[in-house]
Each structure stands twice: as structure tokens, then as C-alpha cells.
C-alpha positions in Angstrom: 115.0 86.8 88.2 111.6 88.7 88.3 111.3 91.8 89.7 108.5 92.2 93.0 107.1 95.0 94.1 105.6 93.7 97.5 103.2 96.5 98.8 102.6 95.9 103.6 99.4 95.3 104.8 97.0 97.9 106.9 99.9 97.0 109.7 102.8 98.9 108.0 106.0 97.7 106.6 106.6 95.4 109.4 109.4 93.0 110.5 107.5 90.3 109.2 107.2 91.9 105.5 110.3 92.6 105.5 111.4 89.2 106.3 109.5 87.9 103.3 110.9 90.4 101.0 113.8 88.9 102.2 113.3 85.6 101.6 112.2 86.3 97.9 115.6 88.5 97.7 117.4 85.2 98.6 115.6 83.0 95.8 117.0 85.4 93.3 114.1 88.3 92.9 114.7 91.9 92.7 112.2 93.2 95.8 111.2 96.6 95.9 108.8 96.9 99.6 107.5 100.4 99.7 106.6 102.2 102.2 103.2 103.9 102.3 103.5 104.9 106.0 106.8 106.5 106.6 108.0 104.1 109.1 104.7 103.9 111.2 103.7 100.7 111.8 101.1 99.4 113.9 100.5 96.0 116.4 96.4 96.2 115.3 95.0 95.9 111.5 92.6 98.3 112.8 95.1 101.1 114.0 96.7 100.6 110.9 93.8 101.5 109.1 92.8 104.0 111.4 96.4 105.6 110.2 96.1 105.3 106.6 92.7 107.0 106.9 94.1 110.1 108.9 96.6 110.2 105.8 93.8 109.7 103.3 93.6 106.9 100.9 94.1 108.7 97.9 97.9 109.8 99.5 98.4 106.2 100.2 97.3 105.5 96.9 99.5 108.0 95.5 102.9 106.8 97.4 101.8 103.6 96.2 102.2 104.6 92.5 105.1 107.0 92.6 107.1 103.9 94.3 106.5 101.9 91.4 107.2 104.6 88.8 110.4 103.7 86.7 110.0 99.6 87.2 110.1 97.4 84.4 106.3 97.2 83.4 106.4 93.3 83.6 106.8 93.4 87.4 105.0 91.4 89.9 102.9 93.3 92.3 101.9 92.1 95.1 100.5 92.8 98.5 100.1 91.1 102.2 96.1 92.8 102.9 93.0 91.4 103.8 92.2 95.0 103.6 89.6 96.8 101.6 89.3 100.6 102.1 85.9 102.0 102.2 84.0 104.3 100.1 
């Protein structure tokens, strides 16, 4: 079993995430799918980003990390994004 942390794309945690965390649950992983938006998600990449720069990136940044603090170093991180934020 390896444990996953599967980080959504600039869309939110969607159905379509969570299907796949799913799936990965079913082949034997432990899945840990945080989420950086509270619940929001979005049908456009770019209102998606549009949301996660009204939170800031540093904040989503930030969730990001404190969802993974307390998992096994060795875990596989890994996340659904074309996405590159913008300096």
C-alpha cells in the first residue's frame, strides 16, 4: 500500500478528482485529497484560478502543507494541474 496525497487542479476538488482518488483507494492506496478551496469548485480553469488568486497563493500554499503535515515522509504527492501560478 502507498500512501497518496492527490492535491485538485485550478478547478477545485471536483467529482472527477474525487473519483480518481477513488479508484486509487480501490487498488489498495491510502488517499488523502485535500482541499485548498473549502468546497468551491469551479466549471472554468480560469475561474478557478481567478479564486485561488482572491485567496492568495501563499494561503493555498499554506493549506497545501498543513494537509500534508503528520504523513509518512515517503508519500507520493501528486497533483491533477496544468496550472502554474504567476509571479
Amino acid at each position: 500500500m502507498t500512501d497518496v496525497v492527490l492535491f485538485h487542479h485550478a478547478q477545485g476538488l471536483t467529482t472527477g478528482i474525487r473519483a480518481f482518488a477513488d479508484r486509487l483507494a480501490a487498488a489498495g492506496h491510502h488517499v488523502t485529497t485535500p482541499d485548498l478551496y473549502d468546497g468551491a469548485t469551479f466549471d472554468t480553469r480560469d475561474a478557478g484560478v481567478a479564486h485561488a488568486e482572491e485567496l492568495g497563493f501563499r494561503t493555498v500554499l499554506e493549506r497545501g502543507r498543513a494537509a500534508v503535515e503528520g504523513l509518512p515522509g515517503a508519500a507520493c504527492r501528486c497533483r491533477c494541474t496544468r496550472w502554474r501560478p504567476t509571479r
